[in-house]
C-alpha positions as CSV (number, residue, x, y, z in Angstrom):
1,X,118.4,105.7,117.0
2,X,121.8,106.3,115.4
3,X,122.0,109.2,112.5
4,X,122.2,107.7,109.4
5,X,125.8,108.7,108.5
6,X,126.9,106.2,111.1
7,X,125.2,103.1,109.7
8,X,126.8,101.6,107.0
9,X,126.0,98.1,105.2
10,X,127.4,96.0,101.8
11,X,126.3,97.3,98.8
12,X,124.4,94.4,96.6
13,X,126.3,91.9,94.8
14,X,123.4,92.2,92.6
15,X,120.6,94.1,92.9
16,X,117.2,94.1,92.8
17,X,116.9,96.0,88.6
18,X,112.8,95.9,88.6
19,X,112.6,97.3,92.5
20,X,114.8,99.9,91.5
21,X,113.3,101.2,88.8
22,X,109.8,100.6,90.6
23,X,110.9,102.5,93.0
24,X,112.3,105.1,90.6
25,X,108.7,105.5,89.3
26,X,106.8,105.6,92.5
27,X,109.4,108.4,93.6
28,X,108.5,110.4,90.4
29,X,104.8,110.3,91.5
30,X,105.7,111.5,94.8
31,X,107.2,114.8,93.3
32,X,104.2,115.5,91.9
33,X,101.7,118.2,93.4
34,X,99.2,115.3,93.0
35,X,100.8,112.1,93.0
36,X,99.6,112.0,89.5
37,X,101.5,111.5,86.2
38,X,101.5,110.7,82.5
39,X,103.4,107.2,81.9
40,X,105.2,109.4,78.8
41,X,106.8,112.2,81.7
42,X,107.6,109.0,83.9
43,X,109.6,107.9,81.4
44,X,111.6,111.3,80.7
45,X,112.0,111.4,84.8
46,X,113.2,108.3,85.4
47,X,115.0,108.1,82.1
48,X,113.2,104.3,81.8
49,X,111.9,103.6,78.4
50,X,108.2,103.8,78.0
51,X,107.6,100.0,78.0
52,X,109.7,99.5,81.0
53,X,107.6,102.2,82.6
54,X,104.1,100.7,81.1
55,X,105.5,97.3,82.8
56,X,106.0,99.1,86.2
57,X,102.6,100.8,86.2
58,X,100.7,97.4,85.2
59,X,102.2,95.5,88.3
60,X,101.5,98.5,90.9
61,X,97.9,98.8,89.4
62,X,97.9,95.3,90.0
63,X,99.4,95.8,93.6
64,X,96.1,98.1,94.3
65,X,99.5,100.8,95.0
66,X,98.2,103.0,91.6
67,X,94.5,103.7,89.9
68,X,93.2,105.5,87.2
69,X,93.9,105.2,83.5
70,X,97.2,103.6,82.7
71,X,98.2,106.2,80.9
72,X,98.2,109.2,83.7
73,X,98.1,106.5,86.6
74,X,97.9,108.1,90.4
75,X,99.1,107.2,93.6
76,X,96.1,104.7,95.5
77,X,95.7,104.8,99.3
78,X,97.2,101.2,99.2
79,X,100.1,102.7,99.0
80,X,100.8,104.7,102.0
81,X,101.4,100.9,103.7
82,X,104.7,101.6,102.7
83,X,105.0,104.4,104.6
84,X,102.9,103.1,107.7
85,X,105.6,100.8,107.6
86,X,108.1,103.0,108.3
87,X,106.0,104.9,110.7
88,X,105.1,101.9,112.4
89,X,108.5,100.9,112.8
90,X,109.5,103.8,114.1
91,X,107.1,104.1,116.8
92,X,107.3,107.8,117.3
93,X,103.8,108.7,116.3
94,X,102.5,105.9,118.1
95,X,104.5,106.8,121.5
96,X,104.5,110.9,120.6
97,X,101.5,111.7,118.8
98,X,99.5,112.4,121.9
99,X,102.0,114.6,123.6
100,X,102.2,116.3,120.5
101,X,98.1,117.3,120.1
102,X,98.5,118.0,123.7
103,X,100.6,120.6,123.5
104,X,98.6,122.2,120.4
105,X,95.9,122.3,121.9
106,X,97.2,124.0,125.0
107,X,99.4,126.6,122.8
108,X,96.5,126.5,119.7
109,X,99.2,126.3,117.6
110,X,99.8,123.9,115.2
111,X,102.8,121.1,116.3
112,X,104.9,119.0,114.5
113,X,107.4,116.0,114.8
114,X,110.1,115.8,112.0
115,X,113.4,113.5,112.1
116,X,116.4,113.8,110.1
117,X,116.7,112.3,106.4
118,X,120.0,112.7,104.9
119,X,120.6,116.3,104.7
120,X,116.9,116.9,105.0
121,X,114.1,117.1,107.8
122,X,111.1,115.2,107.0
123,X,107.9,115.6,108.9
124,X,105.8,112.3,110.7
125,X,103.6,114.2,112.5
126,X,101.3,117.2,112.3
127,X,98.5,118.5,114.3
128,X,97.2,121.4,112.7
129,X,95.2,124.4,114.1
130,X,92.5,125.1,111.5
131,X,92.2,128.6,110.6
132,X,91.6,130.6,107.3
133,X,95.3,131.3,107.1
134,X,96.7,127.1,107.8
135,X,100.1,126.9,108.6
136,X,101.1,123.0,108.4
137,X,103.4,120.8,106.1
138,X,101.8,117.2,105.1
139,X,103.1,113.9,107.1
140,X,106.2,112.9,104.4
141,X,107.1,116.2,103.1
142,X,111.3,116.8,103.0
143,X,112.3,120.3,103.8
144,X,115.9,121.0,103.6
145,X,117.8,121.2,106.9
146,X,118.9,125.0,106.1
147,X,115.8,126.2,105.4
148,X,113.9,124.7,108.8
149,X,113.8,125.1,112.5
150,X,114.7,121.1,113.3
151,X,117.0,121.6,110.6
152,X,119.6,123.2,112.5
153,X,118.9,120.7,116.0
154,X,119.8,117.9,113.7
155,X,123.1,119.5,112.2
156,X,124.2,120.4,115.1
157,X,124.9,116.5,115.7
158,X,126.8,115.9,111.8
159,X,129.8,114.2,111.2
160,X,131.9,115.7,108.5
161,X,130.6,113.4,106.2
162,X,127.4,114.7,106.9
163,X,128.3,118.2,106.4
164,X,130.5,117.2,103.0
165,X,127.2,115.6,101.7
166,X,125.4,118.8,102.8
167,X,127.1,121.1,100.6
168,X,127.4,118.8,97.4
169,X,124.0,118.6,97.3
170,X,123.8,122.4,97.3
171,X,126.4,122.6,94.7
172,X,124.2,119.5,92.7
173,X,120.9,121.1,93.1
174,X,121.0,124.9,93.8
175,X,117.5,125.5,92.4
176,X,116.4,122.9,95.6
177,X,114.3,121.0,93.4
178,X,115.0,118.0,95.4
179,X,112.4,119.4,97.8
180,X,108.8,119.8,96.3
181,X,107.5,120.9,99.3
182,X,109.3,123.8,99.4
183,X,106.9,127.3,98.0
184,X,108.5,128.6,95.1
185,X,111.9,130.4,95.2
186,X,111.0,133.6,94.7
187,X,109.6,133.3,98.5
188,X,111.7,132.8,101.3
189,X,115.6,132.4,101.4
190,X,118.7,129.8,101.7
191,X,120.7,130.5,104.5
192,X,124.5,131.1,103.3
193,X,127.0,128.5,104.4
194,X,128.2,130.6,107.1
195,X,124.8,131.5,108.0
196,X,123.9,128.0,108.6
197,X,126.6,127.4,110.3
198,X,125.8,130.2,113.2
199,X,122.5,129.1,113.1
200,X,123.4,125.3,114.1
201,X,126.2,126.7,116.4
202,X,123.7,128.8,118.3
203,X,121.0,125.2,118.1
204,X,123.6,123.4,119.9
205,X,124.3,126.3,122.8
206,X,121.0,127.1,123.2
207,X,119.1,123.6,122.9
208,X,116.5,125.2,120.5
209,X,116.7,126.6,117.3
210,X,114.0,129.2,114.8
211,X,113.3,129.3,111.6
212,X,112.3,133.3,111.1
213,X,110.7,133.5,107.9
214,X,112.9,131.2,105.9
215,X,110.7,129.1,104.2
216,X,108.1,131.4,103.7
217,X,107.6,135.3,104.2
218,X,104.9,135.1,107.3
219,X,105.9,131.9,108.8
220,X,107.5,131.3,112.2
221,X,108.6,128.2,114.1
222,X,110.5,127.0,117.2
223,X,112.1,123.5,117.5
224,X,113.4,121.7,120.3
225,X,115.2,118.1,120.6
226,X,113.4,115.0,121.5
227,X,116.6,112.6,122.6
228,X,116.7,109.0,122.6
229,X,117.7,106.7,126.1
230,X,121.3,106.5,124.3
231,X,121.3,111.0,124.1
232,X,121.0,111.0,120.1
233,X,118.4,113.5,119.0
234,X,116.0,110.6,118.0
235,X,113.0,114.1,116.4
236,X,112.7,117.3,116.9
237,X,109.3,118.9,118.1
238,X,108.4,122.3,116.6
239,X,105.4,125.3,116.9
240,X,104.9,126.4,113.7
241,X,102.9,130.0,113.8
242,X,102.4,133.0,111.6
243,X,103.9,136.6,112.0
244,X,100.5,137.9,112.2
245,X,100.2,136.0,115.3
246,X,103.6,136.3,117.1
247,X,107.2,137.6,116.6
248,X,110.2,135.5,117.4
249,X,110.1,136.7,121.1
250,X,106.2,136.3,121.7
251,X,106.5,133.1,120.2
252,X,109.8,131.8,122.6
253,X,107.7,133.5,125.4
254,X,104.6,131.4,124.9
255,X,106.0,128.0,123.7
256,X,109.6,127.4,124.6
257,X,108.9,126.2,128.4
258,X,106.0,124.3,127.4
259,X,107.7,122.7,124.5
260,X,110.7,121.6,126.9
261,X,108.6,119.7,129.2
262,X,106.3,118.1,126.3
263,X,109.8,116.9,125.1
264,X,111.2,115.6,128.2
265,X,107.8,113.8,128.5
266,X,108.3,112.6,125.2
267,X,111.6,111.2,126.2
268,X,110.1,109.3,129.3
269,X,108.2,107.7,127.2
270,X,110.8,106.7,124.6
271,X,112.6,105.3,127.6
272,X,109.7,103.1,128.9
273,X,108.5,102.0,125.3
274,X,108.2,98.4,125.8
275,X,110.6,96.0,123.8
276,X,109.7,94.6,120.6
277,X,107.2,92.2,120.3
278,X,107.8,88.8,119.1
279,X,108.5,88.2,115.7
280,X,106.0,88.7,112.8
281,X,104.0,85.3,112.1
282,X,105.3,82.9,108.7
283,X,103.5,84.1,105.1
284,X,103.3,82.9,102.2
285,X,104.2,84.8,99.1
286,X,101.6,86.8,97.9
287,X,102.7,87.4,94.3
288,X,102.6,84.0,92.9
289,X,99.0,84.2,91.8
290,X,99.0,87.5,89.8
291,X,102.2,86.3,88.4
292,X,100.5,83.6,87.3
293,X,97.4,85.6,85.9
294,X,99.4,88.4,84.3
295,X,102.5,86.6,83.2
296,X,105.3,88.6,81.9
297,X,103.9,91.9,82.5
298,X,104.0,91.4,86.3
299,X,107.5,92.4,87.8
300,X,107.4,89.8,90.7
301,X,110.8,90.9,92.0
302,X,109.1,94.4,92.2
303,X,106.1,93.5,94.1
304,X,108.3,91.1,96.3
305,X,110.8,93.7,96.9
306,X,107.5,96.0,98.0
307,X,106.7,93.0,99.9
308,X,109.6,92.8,102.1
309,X,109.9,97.0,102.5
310,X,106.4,96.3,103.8
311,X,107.2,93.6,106.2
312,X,110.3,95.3,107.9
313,X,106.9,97.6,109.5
314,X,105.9,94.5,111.1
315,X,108.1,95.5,114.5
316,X,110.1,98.7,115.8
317,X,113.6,98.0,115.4
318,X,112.7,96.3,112.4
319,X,113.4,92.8,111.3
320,X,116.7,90.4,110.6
321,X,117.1,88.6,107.5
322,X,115.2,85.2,108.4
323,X,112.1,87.3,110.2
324,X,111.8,89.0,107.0
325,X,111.6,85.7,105.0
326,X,109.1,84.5,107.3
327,X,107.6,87.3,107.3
328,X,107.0,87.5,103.7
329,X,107.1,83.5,102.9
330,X,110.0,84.0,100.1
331,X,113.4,82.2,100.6
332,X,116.0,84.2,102.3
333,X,118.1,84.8,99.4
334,X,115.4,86.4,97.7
335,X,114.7,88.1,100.6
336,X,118.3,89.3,101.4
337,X,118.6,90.5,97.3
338,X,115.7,92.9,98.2
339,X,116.8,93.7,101.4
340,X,120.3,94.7,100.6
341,X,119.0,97.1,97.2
342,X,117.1,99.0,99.9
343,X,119.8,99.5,101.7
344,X,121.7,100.6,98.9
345,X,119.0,102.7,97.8
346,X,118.4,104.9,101.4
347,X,114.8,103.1,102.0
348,X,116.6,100.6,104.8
349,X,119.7,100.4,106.8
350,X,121.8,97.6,108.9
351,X,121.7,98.2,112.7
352,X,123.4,94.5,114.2
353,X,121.8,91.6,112.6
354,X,118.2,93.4,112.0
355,X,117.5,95.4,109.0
356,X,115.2,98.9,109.7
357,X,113.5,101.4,106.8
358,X,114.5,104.9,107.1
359,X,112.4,108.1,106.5
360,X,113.4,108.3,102.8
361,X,110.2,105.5,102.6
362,X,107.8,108.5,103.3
363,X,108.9,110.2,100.0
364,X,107.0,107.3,97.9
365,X,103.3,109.3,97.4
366,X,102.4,109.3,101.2
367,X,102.5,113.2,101.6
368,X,99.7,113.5,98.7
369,X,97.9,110.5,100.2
370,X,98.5,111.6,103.8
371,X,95.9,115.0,103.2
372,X,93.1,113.2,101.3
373,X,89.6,113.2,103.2
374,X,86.8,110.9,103.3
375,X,85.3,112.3,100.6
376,X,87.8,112.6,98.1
377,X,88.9,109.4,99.3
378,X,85.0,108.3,98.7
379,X,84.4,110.1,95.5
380,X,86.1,107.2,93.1
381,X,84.6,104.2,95.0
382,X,80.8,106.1,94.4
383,X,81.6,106.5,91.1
384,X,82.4,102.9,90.4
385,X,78.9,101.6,92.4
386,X,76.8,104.1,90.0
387,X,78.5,102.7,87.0
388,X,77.7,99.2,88.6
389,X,74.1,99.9,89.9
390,X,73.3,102.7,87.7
391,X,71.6,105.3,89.9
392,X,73.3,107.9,91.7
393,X,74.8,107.2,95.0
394,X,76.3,109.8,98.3
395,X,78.2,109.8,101.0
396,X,77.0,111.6,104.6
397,X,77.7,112.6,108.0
398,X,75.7,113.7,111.0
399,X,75.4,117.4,111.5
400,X,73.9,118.2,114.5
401,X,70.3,116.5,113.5
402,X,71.1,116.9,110.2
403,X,72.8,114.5,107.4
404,X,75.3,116.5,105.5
405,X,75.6,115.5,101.8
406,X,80.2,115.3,101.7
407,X,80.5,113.5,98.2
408,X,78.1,112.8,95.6
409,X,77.6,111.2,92.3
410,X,74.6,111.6,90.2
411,X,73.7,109.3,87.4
412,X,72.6,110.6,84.2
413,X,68.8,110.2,83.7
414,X,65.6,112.2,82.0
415,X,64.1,111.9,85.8
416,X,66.9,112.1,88.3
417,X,67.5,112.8,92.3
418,X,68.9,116.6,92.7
419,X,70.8,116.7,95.5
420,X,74.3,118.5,96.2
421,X,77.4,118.4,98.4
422,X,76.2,120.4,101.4
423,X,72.7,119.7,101.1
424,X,71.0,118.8,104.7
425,X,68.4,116.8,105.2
426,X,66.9,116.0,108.9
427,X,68.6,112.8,110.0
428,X,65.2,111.0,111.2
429,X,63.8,111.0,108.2
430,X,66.5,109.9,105.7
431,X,68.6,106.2,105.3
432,X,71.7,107.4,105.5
433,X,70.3,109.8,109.0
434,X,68.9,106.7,110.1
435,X,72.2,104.7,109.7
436,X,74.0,107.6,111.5
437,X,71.9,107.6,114.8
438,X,71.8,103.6,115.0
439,X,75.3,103.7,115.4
440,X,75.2,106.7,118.5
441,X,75.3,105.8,121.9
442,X,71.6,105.0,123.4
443,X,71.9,108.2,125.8
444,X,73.1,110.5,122.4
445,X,70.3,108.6,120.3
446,X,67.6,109.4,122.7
447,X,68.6,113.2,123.3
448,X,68.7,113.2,119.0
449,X,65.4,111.7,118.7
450,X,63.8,113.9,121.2
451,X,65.1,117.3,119.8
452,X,64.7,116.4,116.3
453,X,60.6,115.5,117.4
454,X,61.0,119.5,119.1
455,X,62.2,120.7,116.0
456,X,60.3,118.9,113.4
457,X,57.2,118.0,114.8
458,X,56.8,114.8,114.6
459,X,53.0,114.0,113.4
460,X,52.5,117.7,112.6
461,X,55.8,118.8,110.3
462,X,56.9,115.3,108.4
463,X,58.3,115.8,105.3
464,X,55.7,113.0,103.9
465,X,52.3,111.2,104.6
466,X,54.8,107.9,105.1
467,X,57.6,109.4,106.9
468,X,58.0,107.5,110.7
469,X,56.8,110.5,113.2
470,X,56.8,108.4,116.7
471,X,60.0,108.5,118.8
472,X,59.4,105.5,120.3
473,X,58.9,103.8,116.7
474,X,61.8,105.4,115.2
475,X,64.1,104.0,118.2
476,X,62.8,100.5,117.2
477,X,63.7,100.8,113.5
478,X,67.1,102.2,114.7
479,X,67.8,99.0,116.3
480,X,66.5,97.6,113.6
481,X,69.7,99.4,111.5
482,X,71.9,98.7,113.7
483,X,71.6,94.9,113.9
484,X,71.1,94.4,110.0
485,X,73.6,96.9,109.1
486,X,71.6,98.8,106.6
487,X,68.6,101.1,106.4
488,X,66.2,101.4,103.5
489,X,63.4,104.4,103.4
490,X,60.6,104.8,101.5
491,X,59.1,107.3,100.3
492,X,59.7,109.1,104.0
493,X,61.8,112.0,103.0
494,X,60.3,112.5,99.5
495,X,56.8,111.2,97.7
496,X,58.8,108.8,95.0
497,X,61.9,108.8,96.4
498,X,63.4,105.3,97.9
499,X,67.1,105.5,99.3
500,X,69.0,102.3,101.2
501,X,72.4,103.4,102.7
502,X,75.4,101.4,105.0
503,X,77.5,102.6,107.4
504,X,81.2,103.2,106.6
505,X,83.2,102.3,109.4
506,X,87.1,103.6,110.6
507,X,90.0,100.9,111.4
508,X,88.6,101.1,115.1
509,X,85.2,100.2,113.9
510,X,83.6,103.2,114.4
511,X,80.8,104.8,111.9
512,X,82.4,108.2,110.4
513,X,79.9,108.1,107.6
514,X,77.3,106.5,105.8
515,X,76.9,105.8,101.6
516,X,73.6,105.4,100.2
517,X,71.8,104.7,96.4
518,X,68.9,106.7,95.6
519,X,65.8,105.6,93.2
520,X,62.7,106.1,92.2
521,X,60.1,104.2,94.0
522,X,58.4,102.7,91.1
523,X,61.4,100.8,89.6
524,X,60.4,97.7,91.5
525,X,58.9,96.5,95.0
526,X,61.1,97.4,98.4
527,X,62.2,93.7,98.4
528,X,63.8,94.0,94.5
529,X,65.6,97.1,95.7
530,X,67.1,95.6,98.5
531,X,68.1,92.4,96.8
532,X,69.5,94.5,93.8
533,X,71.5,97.3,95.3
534,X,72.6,95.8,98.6
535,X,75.1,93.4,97.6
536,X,77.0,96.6,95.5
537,X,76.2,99.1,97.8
538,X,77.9,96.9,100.7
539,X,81.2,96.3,98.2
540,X,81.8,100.0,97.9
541,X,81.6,100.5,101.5
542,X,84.0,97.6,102.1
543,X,86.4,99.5,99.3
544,X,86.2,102.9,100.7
545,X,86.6,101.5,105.0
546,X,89.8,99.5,103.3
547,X,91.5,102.6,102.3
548,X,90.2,104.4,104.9
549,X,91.8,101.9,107.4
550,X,95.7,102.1,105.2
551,X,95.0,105.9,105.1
552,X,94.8,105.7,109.0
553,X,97.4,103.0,109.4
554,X,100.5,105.0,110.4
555,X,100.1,105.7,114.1
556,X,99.4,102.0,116.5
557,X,98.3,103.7,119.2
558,X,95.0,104.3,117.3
559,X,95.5,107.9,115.9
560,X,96.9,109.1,112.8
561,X,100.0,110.3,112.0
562,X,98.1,113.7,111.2
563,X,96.7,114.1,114.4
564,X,93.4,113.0,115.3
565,X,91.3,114.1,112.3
566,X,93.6,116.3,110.4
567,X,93.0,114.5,107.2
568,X,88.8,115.6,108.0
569,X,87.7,111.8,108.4
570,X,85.7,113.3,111.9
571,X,83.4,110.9,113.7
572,X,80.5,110.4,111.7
573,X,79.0,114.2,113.2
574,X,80.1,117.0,112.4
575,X,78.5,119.1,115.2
């Protein structure tokens, strides 16, 4: 993978305006703390006027890529398939990931992977130890190379250009407000010119580098090079650990000879990825029907310009100009006009005849997106199935024999459920529990069953005079659940109380959690519940496993890009 100094391509003869300043918007969003932002401040950061920006914001609403109210519109989980795209691409999570969660596990420390982004280092991987005290940086987030471990590996390879572009960007932006993810500048330091200099002279002796306290007062980290078949540093892999846990010499004493053997198995596997597969199938263009329903105020060159940025995901290497036409079903000269401004614009480059994104795609909302969890991925999808259904509605996971209440929203009633995130109820006795254990293994459901009959009593302890109390009775209505792919309880956990839940399923189809709407038993017969709520009920779950799928999307070997469940999806139990 050649540094990005050393590919070059034609600038537009004209580009793409309404992709640029699309673009311009969606990298304004992804400065923000939470990818959220009045249109008004878009327009004074992109220098765009207001209507322009309104435009924008209509045709990524539109695109599913923003939500909210027009007016303060935030980045939508639709939107990290752009950045999948380039992750996918890549194929270093996908080939690396493992390695990486490996090694923190055996170290229990978190790990990282970062490449190389212009004068920056930007993270694609993170597995994070949990502890009060977190150290970790989100999958997107741009650090600049001074200021890092990997930082120095990386310069250690730069042309002249590369430094010449290093130190006009110092000179353009001492402040380094180029890098939200930096803490603010009253903590840590920026290395002096000469400073950095050592520091990436000692990286290229050594074959490692530190980064002692640079970023932030407390925080530690050692990075080696992960190299490429052709030599290039293709990532580097770093230990990130607090100085309440190790100085630089503890730190180098625990890590540095396990981190040079992850890498090197990290470059055996680079060397034996497979080639790239065959090329993505034809398409048509997608945005000809909301052009059509929106008229002027959908940017069609935008979204097709998205389009294609999306497409070049579609193999590692990336794609030439008449796979990306195919592959998006527009005519290559639209496709080339899009192509070339993303070029121009650092999300692309040329490499032979193919056309490949670069890192920079990450800095389009996917480090806010990258940290959401189920439940405050949930939370607006429950929201909109109570303002459809009108009665409140809650998400759940197994905990131990429990269901653990993760997101909730309450409608707003004289007589009304009260129930609270963290509230447990036993799992047996509830439809979301029941949806829960119909998806376990037989072997796990049985030993479930059994101990929640220990611990409850069954026939002696039931919550109600309705509630199912026979193991073997219970096991039949969880097969029940699991064919018809919903569960409905009466009265069972609480005199009055009726509940019917679905499972919510992850891109590998397994059940992480289960959504439910709660009434009162005598607003209709069992039957009018069912027919009235299901249908909705179903719909949100289908909205929430869709995001929950993009959210997911970045790593094809079937992790994600945070490690395993980093972003606190879990497996439907939390025990």
């Amino acid at each position: 993978m050649p540094p990005e100094s050393a590919v070059t391509a034609p600038a537009p003869q004209s580009a793409v305006g309404p992709l640029e300043r699309g673009l311009a918007v969606l990298r304004a969003l992804g400065a923000t703390p939470s990818g959220r932002a009045r249109a008004s401040d878009l327009a004074r950061e992109t220098g765009l006027a207001r209507s322009t920006v309104d435009r924008i914001v209509s045709t990524l609403e539109r695109l599913d890529h923003l939500r909210g109210d027009p007016r303060e519109p935030s980045v939508a989980p639709p939107l990290m398939a752009l950045g999948n795209a380039y992750l996918s691409a890549g194929g270093l999570p996908a080939l690396l990931g493992r390695p990486a969660r490996a090694l923190a596990d055996e170290l229990d420390e978190s790990v990282s992977l970062a490449v190389p982004d212009r004068t920056g280092v930007r993270f694609v991987n993170q597995t994070v130890r949990r502890r009060t005290m977190t150290v970790s940086f989100r999958v997107g987030d741009l650090l600049p190379a001074e200021r890092c471990a990997p930082g120095a590996l990386f310069a250690a390879d730069w042309t002249e250009a590369d430094r010449e572009a290093w130190l006009a960007r110092r000179q353009q932006d001492p402040l380094e407000s180029g890098f939200p993810a930096l803490p603010p500048r009253s903590r840590g330091r920026a290395p002096s010119q000469e400073e950095f200099a050592a520091a990436t002279a000692a990286a290229r002796e050594r074959g490692w580098a530190v980064d002692d306290q640079l970023i932030e007062p407390g925080l530690l980290a050692l990075a080696v090079p992960v190299r490429g078949p052709d030599g290039r540093t293709v990532c580097a892999l770093s230990v990130v650990s607090q100085s309440s846990r190790h100085d630089l010499d503890s730190l180098r004493a625990l890590a540095l000879d396990r981190m040079r053997a992850t890498a090197a198995a990290m470059e055996a596997a680079l060397a034996a990825a497979p080639a790239p597969a065959e090329r993505p199938l034809p398409a048509s263009d997608l945005t000809l029907g909301p052009k059509d329903e929106l008229g002027p105020e959908f940017l069609q060159s935008l979204a097709r310009g998205l389009a294609v940025l999306t497409a070049l995901g579609a193999r590692v290497g990336g794609l030439t100009l008449a796979e990306t036409a195919e592959a998006t079903g527009l005519s290559r000269a639209t496709a080339r006009r899009s192509l070339l401004t993303l070029v121009q614009l650092g999300y692309a480059a040329t490499e032979g005849r193919c056309f490949r994104l670069l890192p920079r795609v990450l800095e389009l909302g996917h480090a806010q997106l990258s940290v959401l969890t189920l439940p405050e991925l949930a939370q607006p999808h429950l929201a909109e199935l109570v303002s459809q259904v009108h009665e409140s509605a809650s998400m759940a996971v197994l905990d131990g024999d429990d269901v653990r209440y993760v997101a909730r929203v309450a409608t707003v009633r004289i007589m009304s459920v009260n129930i609270t995130v963290g509230t447990r109820f036993p799992a047996y006795a509830t439809s979301m529990g029941r949806v829960l254990l119909a998806a376990l293994p037989p072997e796990q459901r049985a030993v479930r069953l059994d101990r929640a009959g220990r611990l409850h009593g069954f026939g002696r302890n039931a919550p109600t005079r309705r509630t199912v109390s026979s193991p073997q009775q219970l096991d039949a209505l969880l097969d029940g659940v699991a064919s018809e792919g919903f569960a409905l309880v009466d009265q069972e956990l609480e005199e009055g109380l009726r509940s019917l839940a679905v499972p919510v399923r992850d891109r590998r189809g397994r059940v992480v959690a289960a959504v439910n709407v709660s009434t009162h038993a005598g607003s209709g017969s069992v039957e009018a519940t069912r027919e009235a709520l299901l249908p909705a009920l179903r719909a949100a779950a289908d909205r929430i496993e869709a995001d929950l799928a993009v959210i997911g999307g970045g790593d094809a070997s079937g992790g994600d890009a945070n490690g395993g469940d980093a972003n606190g999806f879990g497996d439907g139990q939390a025990d």
